[in-house]
VMD Tcl script that builds the backbone (N, CA, C; Angstrom):
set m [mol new atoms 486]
animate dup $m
set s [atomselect $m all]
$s set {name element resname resid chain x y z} {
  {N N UNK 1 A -7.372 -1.224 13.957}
  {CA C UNK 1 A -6.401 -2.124 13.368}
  {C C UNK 1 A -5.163 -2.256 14.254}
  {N N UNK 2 A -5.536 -1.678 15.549}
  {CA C UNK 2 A -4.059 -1.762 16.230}
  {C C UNK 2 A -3.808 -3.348 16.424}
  {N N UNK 3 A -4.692 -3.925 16.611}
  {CA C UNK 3 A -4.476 -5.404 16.999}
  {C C UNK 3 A -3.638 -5.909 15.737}
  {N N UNK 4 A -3.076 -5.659 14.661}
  {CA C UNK 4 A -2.579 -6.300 14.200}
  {C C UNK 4 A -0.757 -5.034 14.309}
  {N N UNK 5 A -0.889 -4.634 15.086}
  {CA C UNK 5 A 0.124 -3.718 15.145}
  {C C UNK 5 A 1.021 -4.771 16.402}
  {N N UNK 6 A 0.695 -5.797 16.865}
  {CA C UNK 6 A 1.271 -5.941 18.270}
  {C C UNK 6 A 0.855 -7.343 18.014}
  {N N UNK 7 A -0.105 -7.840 17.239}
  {CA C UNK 7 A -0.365 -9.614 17.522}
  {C C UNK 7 A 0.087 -10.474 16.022}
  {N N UNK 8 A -0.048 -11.478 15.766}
  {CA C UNK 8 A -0.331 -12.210 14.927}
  {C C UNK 8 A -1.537 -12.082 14.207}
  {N N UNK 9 A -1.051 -12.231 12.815}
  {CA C UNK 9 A -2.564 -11.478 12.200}
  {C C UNK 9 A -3.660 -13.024 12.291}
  {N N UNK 10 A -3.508 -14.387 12.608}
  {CA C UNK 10 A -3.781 -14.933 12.804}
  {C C UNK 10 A -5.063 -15.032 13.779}
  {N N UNK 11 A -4.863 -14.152 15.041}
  {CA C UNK 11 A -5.613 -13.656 15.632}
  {C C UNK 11 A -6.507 -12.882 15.570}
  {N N UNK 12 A -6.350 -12.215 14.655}
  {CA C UNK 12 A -7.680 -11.365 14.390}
  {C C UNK 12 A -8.793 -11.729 13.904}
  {N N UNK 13 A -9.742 -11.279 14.389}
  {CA C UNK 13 A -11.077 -12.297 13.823}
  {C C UNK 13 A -11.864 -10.773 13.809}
  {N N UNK 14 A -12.680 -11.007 12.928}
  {CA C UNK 14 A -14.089 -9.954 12.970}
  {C C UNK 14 A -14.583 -10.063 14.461}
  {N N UNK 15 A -14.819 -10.967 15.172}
  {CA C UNK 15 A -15.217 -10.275 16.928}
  {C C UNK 15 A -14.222 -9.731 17.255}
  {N N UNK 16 A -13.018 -10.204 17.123}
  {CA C UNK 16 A -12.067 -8.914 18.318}
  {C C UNK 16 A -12.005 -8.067 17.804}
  {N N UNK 17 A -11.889 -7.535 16.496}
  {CA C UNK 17 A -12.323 -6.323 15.668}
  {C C UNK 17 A -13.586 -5.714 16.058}
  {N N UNK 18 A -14.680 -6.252 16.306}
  {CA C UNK 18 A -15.567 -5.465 16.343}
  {C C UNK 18 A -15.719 -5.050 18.505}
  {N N UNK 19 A -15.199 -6.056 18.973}
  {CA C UNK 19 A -15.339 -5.819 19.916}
  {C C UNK 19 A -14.411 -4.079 20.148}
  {N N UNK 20 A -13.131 -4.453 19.710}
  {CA C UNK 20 A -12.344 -3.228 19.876}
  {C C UNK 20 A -12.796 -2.175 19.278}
  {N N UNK 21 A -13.748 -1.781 18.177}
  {CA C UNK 21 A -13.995 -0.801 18.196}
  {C C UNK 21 A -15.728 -0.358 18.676}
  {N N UNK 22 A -16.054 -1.086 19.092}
  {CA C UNK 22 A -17.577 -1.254 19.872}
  {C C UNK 22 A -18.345 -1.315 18.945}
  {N N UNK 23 A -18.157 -1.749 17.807}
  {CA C UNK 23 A -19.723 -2.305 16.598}
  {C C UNK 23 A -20.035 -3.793 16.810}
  {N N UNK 24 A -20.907 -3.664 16.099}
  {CA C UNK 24 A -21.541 -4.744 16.072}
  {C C UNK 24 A -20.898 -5.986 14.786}
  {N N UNK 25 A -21.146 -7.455 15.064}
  {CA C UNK 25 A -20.907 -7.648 13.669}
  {C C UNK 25 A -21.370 -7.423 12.451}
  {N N UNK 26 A -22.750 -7.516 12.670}
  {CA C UNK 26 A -23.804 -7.696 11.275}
  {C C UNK 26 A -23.319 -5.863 10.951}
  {N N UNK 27 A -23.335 -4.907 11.252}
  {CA C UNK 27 A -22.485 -3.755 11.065}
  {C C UNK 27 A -21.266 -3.490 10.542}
  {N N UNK 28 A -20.549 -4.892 10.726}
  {CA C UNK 28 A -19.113 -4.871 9.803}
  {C C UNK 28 A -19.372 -5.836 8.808}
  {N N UNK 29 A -20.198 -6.732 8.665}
  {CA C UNK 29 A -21.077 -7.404 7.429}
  {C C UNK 29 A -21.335 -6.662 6.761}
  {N N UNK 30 A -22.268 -5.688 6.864}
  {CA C UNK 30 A -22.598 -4.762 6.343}
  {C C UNK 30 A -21.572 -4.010 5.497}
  {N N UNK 31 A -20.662 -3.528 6.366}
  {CA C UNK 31 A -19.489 -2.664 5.238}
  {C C UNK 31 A -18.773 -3.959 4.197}
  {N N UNK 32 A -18.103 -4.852 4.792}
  {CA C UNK 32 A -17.214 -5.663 4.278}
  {C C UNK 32 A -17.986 -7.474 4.822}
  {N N UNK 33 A -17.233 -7.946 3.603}
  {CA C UNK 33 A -17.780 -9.177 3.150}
  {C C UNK 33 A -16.560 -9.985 4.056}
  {N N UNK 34 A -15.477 -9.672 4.588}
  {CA C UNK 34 A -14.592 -10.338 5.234}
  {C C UNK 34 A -13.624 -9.658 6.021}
  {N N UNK 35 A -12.511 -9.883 6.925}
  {CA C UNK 35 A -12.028 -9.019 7.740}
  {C C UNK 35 A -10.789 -8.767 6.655}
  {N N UNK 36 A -10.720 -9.409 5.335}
  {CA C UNK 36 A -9.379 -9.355 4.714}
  {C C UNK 36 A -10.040 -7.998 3.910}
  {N N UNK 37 A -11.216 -7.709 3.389}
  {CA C UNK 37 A -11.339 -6.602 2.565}
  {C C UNK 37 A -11.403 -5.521 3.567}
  {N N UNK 38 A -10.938 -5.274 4.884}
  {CA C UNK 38 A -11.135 -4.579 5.428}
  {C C UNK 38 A -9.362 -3.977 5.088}
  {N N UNK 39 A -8.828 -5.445 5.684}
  {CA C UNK 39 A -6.925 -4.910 5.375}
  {C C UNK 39 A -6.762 -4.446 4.492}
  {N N UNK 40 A -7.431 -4.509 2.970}
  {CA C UNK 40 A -7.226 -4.224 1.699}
  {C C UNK 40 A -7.700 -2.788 1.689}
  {N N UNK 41 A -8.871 -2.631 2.586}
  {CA C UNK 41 A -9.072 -0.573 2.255}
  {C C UNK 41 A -8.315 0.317 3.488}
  {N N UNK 42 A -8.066 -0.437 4.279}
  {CA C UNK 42 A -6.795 -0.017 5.186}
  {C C UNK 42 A -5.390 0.662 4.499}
  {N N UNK 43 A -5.438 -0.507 3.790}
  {CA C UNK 43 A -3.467 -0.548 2.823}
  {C C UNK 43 A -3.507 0.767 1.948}
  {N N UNK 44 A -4.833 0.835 1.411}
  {CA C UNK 44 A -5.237 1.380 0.015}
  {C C UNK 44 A -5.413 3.139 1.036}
  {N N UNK 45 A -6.149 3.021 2.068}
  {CA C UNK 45 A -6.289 4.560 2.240}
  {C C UNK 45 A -5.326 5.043 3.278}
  {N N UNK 46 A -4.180 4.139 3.771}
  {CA C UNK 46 A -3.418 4.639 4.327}
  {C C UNK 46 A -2.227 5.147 3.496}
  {N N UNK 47 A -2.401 4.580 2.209}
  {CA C UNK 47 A -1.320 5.216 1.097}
  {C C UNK 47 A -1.325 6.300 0.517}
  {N N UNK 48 A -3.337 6.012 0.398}
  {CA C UNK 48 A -4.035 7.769 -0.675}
  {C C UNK 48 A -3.359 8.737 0.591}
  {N N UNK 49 A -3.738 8.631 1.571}
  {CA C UNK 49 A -3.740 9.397 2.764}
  {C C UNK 49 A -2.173 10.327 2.951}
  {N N UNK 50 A -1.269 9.190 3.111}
  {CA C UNK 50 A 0.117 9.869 3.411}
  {C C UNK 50 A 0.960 10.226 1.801}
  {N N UNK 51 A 0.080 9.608 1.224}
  {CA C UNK 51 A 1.101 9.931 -0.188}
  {C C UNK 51 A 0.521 11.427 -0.643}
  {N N UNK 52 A -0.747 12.031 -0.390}
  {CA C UNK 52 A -1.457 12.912 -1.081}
  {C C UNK 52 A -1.072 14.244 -0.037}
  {N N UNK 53 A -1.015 13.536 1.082}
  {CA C UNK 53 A -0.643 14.570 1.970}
  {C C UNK 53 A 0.635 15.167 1.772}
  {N N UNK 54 A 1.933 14.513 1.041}
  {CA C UNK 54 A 3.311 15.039 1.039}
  {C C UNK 54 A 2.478 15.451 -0.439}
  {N N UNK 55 A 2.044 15.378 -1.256}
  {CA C UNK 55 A 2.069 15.988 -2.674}
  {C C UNK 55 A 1.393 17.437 -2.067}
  {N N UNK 56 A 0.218 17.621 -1.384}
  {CA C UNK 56 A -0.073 18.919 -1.034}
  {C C UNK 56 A 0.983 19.623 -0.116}
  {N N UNK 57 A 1.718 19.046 0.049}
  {CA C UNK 57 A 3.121 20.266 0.869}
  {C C UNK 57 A 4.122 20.621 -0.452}
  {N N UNK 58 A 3.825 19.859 -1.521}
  {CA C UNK 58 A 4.305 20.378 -2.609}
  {C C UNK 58 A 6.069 19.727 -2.613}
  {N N UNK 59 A 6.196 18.422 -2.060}
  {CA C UNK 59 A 7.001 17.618 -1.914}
  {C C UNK 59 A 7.403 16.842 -3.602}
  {N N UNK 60 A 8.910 16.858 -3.888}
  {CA C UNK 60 A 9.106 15.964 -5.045}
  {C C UNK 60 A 8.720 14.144 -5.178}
  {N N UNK 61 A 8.070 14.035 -6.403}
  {CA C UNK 61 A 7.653 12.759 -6.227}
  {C C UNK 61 A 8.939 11.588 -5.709}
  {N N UNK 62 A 9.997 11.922 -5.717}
  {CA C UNK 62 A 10.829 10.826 -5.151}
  {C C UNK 62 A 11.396 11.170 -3.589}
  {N N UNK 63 A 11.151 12.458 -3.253}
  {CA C UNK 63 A 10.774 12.661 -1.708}
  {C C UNK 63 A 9.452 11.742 -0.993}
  {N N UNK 64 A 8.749 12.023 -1.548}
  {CA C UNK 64 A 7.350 11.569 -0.950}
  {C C UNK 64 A 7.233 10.458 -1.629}
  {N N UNK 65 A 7.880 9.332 -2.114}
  {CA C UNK 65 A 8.623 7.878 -2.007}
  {C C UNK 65 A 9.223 7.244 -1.192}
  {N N UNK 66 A 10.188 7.973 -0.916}
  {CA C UNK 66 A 11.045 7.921 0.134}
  {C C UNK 66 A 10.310 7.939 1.498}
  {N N UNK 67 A 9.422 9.336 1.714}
  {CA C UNK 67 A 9.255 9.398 2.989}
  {C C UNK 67 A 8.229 8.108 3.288}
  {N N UNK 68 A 7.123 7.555 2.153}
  {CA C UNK 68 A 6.239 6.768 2.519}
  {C C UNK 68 A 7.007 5.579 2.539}
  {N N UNK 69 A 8.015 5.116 2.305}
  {CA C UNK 69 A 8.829 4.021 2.100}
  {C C UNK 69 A 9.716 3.890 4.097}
  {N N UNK 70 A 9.979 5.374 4.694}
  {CA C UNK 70 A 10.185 5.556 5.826}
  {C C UNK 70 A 8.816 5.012 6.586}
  {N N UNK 71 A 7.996 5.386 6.804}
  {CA C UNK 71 A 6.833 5.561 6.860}
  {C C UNK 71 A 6.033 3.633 6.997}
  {N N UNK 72 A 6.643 3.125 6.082}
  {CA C UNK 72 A 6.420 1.940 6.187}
  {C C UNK 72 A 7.242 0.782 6.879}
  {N N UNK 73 A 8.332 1.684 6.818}
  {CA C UNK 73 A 9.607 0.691 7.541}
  {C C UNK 73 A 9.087 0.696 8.972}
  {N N UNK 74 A 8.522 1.979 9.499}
  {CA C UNK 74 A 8.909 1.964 11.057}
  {C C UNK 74 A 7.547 1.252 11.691}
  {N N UNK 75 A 6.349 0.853 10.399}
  {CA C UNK 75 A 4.984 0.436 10.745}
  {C C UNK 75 A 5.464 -0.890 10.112}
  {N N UNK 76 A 6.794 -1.744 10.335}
  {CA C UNK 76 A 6.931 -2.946 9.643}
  {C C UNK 76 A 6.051 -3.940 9.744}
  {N N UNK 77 A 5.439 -4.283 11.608}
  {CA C UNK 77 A 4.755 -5.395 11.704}
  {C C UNK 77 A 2.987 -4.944 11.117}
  {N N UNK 78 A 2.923 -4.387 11.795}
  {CA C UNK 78 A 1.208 -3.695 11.093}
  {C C UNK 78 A 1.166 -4.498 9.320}
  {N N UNK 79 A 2.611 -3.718 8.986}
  {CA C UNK 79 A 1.607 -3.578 7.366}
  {C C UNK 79 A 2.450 -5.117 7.014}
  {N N UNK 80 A 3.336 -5.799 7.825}
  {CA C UNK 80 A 3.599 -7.328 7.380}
  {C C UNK 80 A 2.108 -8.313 7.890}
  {N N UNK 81 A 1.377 -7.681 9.248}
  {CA C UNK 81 A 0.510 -8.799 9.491}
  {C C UNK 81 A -0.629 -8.375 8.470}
  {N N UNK 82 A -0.817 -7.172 8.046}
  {CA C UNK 82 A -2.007 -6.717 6.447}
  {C C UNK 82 A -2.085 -7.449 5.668}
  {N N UNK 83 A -0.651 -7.494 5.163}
  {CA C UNK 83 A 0.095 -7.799 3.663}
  {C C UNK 83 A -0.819 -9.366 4.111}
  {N N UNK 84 A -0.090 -10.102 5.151}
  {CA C UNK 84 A -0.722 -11.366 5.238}
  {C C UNK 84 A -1.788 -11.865 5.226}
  {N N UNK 85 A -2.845 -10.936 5.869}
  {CA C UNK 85 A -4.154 -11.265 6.087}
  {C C UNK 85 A -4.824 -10.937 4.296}
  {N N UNK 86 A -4.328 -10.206 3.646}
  {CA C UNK 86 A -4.688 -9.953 2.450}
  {C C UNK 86 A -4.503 -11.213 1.580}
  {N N UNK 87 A -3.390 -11.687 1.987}
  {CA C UNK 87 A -2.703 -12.936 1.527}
  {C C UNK 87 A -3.105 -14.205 1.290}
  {N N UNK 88 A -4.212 -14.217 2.301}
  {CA C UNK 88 A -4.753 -15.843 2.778}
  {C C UNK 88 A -5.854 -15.433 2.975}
  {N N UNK 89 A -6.604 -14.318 2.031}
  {CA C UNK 89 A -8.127 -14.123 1.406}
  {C C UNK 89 A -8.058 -13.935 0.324}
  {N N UNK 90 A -7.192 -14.582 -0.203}
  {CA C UNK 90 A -7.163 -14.202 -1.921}
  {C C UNK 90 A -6.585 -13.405 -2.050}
  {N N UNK 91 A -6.540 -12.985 -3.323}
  {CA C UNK 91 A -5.907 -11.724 -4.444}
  {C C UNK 91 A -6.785 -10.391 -4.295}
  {N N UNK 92 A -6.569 -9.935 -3.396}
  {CA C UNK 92 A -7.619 -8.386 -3.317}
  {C C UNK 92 A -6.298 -7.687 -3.802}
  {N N UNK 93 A -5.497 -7.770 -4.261}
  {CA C UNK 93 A -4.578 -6.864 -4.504}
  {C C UNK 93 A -4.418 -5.617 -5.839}
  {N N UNK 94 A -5.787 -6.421 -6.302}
  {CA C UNK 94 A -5.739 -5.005 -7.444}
  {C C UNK 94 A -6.291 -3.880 -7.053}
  {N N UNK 95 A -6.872 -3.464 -5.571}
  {CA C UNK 95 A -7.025 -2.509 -5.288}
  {C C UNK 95 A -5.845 -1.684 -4.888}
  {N N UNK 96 A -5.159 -2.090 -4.220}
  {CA C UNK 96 A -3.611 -1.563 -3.690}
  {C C UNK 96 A -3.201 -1.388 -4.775}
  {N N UNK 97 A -3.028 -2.321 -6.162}
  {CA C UNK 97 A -2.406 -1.882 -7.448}
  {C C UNK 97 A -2.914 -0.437 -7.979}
  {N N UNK 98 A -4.236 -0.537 -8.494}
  {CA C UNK 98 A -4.784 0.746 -8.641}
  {C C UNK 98 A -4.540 2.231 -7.763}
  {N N UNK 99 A -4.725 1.854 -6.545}
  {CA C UNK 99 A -4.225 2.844 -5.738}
  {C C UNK 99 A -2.944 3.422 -6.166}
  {N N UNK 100 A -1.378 2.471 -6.377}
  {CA C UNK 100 A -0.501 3.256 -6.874}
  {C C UNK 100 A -0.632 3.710 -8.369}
  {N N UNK 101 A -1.510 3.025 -9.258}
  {CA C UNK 101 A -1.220 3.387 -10.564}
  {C C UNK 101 A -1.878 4.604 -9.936}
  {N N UNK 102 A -3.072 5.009 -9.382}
  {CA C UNK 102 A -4.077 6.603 -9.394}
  {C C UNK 102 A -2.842 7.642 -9.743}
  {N N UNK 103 A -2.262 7.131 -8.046}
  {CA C UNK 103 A -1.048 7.903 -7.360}
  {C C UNK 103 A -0.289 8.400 -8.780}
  {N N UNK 104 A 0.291 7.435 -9.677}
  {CA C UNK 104 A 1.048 7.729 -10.720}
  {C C UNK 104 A 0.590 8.871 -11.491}
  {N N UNK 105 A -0.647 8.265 -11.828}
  {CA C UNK 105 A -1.140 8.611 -12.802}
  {C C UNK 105 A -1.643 10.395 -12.426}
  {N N UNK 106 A -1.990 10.781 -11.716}
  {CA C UNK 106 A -2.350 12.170 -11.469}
  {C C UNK 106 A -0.318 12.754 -11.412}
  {N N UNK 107 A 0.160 12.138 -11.111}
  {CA C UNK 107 A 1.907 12.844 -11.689}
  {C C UNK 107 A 1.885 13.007 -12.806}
  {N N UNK 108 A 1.623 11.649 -13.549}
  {CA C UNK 108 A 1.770 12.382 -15.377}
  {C C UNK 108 A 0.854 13.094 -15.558}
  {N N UNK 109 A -0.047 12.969 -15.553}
  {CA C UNK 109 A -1.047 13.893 -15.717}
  {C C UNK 109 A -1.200 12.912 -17.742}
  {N N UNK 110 A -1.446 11.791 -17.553}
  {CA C UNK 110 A -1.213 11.150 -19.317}
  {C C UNK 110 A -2.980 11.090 -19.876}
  {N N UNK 111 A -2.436 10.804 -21.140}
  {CA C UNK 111 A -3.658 11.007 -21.572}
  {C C UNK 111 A -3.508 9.598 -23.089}
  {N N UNK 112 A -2.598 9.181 -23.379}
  {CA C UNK 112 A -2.105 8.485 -24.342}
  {C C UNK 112 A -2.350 6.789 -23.943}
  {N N UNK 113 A -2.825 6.228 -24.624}
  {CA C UNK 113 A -3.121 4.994 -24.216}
  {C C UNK 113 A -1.962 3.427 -23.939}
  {N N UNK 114 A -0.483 4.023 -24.770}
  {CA C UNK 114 A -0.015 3.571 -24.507}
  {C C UNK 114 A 0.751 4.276 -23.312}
  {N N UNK 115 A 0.777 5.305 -22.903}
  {CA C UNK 115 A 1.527 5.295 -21.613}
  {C C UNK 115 A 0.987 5.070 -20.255}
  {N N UNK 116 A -0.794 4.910 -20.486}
  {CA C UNK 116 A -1.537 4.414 -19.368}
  {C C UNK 116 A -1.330 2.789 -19.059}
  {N N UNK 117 A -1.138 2.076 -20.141}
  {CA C UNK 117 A -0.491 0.600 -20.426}
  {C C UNK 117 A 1.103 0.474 -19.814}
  {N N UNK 118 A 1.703 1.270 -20.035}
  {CA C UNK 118 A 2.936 1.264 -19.511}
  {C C UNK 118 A 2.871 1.628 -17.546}
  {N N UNK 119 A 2.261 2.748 -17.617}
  {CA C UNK 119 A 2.285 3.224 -16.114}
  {C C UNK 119 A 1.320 1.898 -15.317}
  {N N UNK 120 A 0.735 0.831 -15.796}
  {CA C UNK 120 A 0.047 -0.314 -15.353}
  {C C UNK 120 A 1.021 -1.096 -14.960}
  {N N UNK 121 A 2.015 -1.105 -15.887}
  {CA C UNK 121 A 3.036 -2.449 -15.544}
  {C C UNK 121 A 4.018 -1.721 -14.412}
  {N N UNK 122 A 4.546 -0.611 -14.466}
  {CA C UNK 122 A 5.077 -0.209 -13.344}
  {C C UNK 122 A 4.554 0.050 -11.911}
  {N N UNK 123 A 3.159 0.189 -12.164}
  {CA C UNK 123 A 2.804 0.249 -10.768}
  {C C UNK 123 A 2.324 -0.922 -9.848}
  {N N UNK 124 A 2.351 -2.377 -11.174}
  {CA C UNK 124 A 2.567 -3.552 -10.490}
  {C C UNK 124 A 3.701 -3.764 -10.038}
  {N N UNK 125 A 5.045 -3.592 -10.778}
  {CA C UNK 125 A 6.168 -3.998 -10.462}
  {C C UNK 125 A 6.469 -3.120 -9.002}
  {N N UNK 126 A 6.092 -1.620 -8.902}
  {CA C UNK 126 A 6.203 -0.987 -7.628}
  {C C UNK 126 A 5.969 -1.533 -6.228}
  {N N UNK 127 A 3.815 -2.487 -6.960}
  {CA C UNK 127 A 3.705 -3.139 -5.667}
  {C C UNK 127 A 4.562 -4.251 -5.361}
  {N N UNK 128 A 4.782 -4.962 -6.421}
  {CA C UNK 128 A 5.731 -6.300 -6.087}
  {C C UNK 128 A 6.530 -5.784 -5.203}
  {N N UNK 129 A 7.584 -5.024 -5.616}
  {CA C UNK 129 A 8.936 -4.565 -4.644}
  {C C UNK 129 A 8.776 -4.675 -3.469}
  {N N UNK 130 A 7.736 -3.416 -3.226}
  {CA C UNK 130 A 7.536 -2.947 -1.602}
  {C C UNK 130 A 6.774 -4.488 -1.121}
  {N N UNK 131 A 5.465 -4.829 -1.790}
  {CA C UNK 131 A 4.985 -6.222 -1.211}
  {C C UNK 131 A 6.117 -7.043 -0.204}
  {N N UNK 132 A 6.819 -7.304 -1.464}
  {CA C UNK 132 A 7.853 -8.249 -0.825}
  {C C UNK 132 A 8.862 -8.256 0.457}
  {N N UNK 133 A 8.841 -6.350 -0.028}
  {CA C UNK 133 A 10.096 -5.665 1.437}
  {C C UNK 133 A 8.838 -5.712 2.529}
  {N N UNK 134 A 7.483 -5.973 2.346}
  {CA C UNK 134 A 7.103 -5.585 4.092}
  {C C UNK 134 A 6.616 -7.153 4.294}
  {N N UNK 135 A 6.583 -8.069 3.441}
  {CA C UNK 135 A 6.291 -9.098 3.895}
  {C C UNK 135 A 7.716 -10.159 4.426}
  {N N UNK 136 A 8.940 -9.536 4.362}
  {CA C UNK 136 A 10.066 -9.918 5.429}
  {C C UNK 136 A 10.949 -8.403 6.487}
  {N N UNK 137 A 9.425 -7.502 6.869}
  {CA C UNK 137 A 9.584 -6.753 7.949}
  {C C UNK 137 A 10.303 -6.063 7.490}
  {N N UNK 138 A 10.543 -5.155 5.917}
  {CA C UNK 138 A 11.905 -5.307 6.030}
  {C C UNK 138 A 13.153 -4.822 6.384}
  {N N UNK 139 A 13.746 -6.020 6.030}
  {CA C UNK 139 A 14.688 -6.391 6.806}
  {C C UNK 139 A 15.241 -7.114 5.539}
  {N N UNK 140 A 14.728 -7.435 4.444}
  {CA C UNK 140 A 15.645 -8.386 3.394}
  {C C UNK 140 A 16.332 -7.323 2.297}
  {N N UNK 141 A 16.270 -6.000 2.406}
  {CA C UNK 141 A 17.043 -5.502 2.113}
  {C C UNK 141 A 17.234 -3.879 2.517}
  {N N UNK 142 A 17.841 -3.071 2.666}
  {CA C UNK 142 A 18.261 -1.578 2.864}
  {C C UNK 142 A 17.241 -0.770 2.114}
  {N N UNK 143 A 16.427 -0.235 3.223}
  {CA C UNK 143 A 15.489 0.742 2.722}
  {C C UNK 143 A 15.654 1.650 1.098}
  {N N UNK 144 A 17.303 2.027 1.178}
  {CA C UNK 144 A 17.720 2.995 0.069}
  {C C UNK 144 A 17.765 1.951 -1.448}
  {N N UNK 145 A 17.978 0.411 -0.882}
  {CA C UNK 145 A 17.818 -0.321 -1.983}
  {C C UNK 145 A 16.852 -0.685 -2.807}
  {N N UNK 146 A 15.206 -0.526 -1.560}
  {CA C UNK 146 A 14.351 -0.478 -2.077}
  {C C UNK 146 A 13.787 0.779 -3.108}
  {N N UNK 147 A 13.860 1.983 -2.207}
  {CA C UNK 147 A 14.051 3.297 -3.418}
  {C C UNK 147 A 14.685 3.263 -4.082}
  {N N UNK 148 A 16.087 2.900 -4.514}
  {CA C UNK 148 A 16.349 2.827 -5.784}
  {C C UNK 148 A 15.722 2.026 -6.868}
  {N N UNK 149 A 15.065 0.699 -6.151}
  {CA C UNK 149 A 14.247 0.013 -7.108}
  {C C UNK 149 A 13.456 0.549 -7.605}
  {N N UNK 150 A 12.336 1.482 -6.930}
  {CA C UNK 150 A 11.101 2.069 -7.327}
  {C C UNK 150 A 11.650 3.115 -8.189}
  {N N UNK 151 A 12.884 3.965 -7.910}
  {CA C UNK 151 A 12.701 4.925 -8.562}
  {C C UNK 151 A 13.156 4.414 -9.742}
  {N N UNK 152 A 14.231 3.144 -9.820}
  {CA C UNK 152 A 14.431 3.069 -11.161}
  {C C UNK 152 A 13.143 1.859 -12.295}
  {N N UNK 153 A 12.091 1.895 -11.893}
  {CA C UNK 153 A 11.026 1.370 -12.460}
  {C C UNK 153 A 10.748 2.956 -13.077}
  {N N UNK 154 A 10.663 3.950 -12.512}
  {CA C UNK 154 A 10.090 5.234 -12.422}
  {C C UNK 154 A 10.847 6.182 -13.910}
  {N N UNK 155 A 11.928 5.800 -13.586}
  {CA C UNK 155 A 13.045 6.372 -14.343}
  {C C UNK 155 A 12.832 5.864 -16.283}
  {N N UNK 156 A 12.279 4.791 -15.893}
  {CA C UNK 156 A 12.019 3.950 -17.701}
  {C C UNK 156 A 10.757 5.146 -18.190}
  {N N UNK 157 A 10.532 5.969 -17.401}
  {CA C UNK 157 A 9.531 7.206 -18.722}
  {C C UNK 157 A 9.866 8.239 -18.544}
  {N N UNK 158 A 9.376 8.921 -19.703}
  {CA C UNK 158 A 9.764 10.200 -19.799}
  {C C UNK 158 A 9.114 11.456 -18.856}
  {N N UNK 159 A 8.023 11.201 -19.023}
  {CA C UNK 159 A 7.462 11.814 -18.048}
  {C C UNK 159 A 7.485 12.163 -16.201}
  {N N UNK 160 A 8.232 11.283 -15.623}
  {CA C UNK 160 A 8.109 11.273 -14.391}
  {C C UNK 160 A 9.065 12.176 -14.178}
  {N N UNK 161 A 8.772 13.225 -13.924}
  {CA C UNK 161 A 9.837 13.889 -13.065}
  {C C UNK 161 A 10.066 13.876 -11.319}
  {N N UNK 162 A 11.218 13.250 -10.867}
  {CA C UNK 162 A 11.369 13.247 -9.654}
  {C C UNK 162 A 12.479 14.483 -9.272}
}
mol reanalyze $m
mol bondsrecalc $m
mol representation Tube
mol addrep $m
């Protein structure tokens, strides 16, 4: 995926993808139905990945917010040319949604049906936020402004302890 770290996501096509990593196409057919569901398990396991990794150092959930919120700032163009390519293949975005509700949801540790309903709407509103901050690099507002957004989505339950 480096090619979208340095080009226009415009450019990317399933051959220069496959060329760069030496497969074949009918081999990336095989996994994925398009090069956009590829960005979509990219987004999704580069989040399980760094978010699960600060929870096993035993990091507070609004540390390991923060740091993945760092984390995304300094990978601005990568995850702005993702966001895009996700963008202009449709709505794959309820996987990235799910991904943060998981994330949430193993914090509460819930079991109540209305707070699994509730932790749904926040972990859309979570993706909205960040969506929006990496799809203007960002740059449309102060990293700390964005954590305060998330955390104060976070802050409306009882349960979250940060």
């Amino acid at each position: 995926m480096s090619l979208l770290a340095d080009r226009s996501f415009k450019k990317v096509t399933v051959t220069k993808f496959c060329q760069l990593v030496g497969i074949s196409r009918s081999s990336f057919y095989w996994a994925y139905p398009d090069i956009n569901y590829l960005c979509v398990d990219v987004i999704v396991h580069e989040f399980e990945v760094r978010f699960n990794e600060k929870r096993q150092k035993e990091a507070t959930l609004s540390k390991r917010i923060y740091e993945y919120l760092e984390y995304l700032q300094e990978n601005a163009l990568f995850y702005q040319n993702l966001s895009k390519q996700v963008q202009t293949g449709g709505c794959q975005c309820r996987s990235i949604k799910n991904a943060v509700y998981r994330a949430l949801a193993r914090e509460a540790q819930i079991e109540e049906s209305l707070q699994v309903r509730s932790l749904r709407i926040i972990a859309n509103n979570i993706y909205v936020i960040v969506r929006d901050w990496i799809r203007h690099r960002c740059r449309n507002m102060d990293i700390h402004d964005i954590y305060r957004a998330v955390i104060l989505q976070l802050r409306q339950e009882k349960w979250v302890n940060l």
